[in-house]
VEXKE-497311 format. One record per residue (C-alpha): residue in one letter; z, x, y; residue number from 1. Coordinates in Angstrom, 3 decimals. Example, Ala and Ser with C-alpha at 12.3 -4.5 7.8 and 13.67 -1.06 7.14 Angstrom:
% residues 2
A | 7.800 | 12.300 | -4.500 | 1;
S | 7.140 | 13.670 | -1.060 | 2;
***
This chain:
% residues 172
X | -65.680 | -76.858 | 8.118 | 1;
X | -69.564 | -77.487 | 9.370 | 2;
X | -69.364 | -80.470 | 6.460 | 3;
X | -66.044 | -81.878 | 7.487 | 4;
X | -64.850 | -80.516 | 10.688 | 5;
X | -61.507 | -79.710 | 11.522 | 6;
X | -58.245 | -81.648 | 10.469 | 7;
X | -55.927 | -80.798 | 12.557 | 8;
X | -55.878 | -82.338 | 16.048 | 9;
X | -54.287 | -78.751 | 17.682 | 10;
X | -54.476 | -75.183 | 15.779 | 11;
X | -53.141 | -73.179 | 18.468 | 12;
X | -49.822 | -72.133 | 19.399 | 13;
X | -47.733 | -69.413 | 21.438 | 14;
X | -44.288 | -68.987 | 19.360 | 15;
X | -40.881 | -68.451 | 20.953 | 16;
X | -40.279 | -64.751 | 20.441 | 17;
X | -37.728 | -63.112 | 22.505 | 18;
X | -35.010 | -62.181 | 19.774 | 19;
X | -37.549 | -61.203 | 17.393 | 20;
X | -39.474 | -59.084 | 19.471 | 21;
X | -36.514 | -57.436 | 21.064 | 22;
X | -35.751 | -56.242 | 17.743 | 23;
X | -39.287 | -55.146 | 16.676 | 24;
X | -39.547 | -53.292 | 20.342 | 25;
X | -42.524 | -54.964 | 20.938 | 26;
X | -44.608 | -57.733 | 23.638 | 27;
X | -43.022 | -61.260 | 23.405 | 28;
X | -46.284 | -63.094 | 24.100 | 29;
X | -47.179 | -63.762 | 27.705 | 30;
X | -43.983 | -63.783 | 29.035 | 31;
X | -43.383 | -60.749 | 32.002 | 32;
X | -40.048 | -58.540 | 31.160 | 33;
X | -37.161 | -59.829 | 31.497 | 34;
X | -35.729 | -56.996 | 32.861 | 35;
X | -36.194 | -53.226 | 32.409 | 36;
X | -32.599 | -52.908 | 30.872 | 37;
X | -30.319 | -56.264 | 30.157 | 38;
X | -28.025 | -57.523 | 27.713 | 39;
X | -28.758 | -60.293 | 25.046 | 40;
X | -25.889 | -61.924 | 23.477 | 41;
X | -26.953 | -64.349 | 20.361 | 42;
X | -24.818 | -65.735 | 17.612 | 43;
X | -24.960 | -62.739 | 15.558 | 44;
X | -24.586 | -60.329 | 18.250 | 45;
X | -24.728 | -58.263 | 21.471 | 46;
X | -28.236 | -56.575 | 21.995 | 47;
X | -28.655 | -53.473 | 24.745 | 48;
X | -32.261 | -53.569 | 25.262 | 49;
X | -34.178 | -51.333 | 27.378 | 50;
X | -38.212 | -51.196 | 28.253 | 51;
X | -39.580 | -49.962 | 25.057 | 52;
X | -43.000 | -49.389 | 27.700 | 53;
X | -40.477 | -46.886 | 30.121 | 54;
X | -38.935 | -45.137 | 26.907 | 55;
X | -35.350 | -46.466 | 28.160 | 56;
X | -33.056 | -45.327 | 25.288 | 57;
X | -30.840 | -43.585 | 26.014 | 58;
X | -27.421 | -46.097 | 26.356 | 59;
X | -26.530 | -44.253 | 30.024 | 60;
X | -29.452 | -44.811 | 31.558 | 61;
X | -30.271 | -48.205 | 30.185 | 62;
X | -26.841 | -49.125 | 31.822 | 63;
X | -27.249 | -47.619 | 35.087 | 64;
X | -30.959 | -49.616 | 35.393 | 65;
X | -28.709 | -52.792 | 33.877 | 66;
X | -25.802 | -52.652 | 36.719 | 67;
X | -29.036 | -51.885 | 39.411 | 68;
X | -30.042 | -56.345 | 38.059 | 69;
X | -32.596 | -54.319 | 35.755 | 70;
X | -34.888 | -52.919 | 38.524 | 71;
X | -36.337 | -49.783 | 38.063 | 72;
X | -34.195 | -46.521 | 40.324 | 73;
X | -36.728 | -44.199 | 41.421 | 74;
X | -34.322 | -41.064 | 40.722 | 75;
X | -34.671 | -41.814 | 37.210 | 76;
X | -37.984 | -43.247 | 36.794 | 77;
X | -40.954 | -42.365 | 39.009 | 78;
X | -43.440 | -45.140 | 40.467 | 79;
X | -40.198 | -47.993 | 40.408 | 80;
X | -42.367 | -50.512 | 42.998 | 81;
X | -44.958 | -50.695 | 39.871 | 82;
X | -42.705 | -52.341 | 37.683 | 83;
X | -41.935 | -56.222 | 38.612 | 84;
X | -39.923 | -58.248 | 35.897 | 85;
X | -39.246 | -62.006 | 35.264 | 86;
X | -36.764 | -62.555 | 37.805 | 87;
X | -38.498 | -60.929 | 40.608 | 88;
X | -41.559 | -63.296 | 40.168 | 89;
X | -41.563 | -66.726 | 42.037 | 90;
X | -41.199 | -69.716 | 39.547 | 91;
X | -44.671 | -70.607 | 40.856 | 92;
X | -46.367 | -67.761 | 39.726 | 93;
X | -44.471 | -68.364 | 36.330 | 94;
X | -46.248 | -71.760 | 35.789 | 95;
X | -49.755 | -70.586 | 37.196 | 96;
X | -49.022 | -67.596 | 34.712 | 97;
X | -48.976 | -70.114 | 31.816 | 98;
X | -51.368 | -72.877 | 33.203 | 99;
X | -54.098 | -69.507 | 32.765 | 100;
X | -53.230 | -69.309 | 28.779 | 101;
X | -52.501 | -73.114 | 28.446 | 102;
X | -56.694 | -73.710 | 29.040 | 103;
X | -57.267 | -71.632 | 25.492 | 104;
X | -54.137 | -72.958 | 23.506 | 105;
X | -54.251 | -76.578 | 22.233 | 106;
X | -50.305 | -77.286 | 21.500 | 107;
X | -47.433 | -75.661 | 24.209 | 108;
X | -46.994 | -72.115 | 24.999 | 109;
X | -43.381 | -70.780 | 24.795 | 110;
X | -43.376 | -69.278 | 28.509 | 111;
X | -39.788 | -69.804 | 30.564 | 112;
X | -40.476 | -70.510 | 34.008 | 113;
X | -37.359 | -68.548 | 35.574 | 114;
X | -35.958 | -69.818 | 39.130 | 115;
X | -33.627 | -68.263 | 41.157 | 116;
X | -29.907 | -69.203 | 41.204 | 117;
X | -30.615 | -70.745 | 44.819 | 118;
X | -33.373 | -73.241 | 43.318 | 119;
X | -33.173 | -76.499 | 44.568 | 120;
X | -33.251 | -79.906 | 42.445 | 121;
X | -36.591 | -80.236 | 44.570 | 122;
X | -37.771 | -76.813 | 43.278 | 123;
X | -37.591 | -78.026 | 39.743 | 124;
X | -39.532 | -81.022 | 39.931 | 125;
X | -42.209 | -79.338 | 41.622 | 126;
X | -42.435 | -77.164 | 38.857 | 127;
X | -43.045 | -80.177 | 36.373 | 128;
X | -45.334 | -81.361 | 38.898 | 129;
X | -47.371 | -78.479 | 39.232 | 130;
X | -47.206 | -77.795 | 35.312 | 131;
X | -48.151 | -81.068 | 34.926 | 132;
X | -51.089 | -80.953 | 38.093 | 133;
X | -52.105 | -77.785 | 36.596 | 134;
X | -52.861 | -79.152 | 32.646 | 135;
X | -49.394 | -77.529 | 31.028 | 136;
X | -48.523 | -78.845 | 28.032 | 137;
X | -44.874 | -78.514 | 28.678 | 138;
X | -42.744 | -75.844 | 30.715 | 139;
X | -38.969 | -74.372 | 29.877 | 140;
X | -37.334 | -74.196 | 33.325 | 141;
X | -34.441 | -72.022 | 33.263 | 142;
X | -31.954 | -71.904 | 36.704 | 143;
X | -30.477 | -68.346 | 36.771 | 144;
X | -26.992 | -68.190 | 36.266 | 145;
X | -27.200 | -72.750 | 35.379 | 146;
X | -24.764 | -71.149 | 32.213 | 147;
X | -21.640 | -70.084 | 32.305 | 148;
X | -22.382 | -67.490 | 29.471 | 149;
X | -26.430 | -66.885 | 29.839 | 150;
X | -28.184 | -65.118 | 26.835 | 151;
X | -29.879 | -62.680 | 29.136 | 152;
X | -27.706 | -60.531 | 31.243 | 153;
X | -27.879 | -57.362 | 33.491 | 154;
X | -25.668 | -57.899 | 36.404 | 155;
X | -24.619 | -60.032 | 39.244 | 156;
X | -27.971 | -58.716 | 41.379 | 157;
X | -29.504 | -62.379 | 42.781 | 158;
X | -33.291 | -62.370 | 43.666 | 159;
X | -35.202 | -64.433 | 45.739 | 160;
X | -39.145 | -64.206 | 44.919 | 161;
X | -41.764 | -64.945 | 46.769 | 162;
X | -44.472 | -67.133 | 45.962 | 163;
X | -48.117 | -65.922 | 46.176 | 164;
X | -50.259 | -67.315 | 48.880 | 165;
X | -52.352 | -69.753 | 46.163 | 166;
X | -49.309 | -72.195 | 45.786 | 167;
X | -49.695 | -74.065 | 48.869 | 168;
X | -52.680 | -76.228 | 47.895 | 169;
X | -51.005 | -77.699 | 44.758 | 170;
X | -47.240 | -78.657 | 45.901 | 171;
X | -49.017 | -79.865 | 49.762 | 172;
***
């Protein structure tokens, strides 16, 4: 390598993982839980998945936390405010998540920038423009509930995030 350097114009990469580490019960990269208890439906399959971190296994409590939009029921499990997933973080925060990792990966990062159902056409072009203000190499934007059939489900519960206070300098 000292003699000829390196050939390949990027060697880094974050893979797509959410099936396969659903199944292996284990982190799918840099992207924040979906939820702590959803359903995945895929071609070969429906998938009950609960927080392998919270030790949600057993099927009637993974399904009470699903029909409560996968937040966390302090009767059940203790310290609930602790636990914020995917949906309940602002789209912003999603992309400055990614633009963090994107400085030490040379190709994309598989991250999905979620946005609430109530995003507006004007909310997803800031997120290119802030990916793209920010040095991401590209971004996944995903509309809750843009599907009729989505691949992530855990009920009808709608959030509405807030962003975090550092936004406002890079969509002024």
């Amino acid at each position: 390598m000292q003699k000829h350097g390196i050939r390949n114009v990027l060697t880094t990469t974050i893979a797509p993982t959410g099936t396969i580490s659903m199944i292996a019960g284990c982190s799918s990269g840099i992207e924040p839980v979906f939820s702590l208890a959803y359903t995945k439906t895929v071609l070969v399959g429906t998938f009950h998945y609960g927080c392998p971190v919270l030790s949600l296994k057993h099927p009637d409590i993974v399904q009470q936390v699903a029909a409560n939009g996968g937040v966390m029921i302090p009767d059940i499990i203790p310290d609930a405010d602790v636990y914020c997933t995917a949906r309940q973080i602002h789209w912003t925060d999603h992309v400055f998540a990614q633009a963090a990792w994107q400085r030490w990966v040379g190709n994309s990062i598989s991250k999905t920038i979620n946005m609430a159902a109530n995003c507006t056409i004007q909310d997803v072009r800031d997120a290119y423009v802030l990916a793209h203000s920010l040095g991401c190499r590209g971004i996944t934007v995903y509309r809750d509930t843009s599907r009729d059939v989505q691949v992530l489900e855990n009920s009808n519960v709608q959030y509405d995030p807030v962003p975090s206070d550092v936004v406002g300098r890079y969509l002024a």
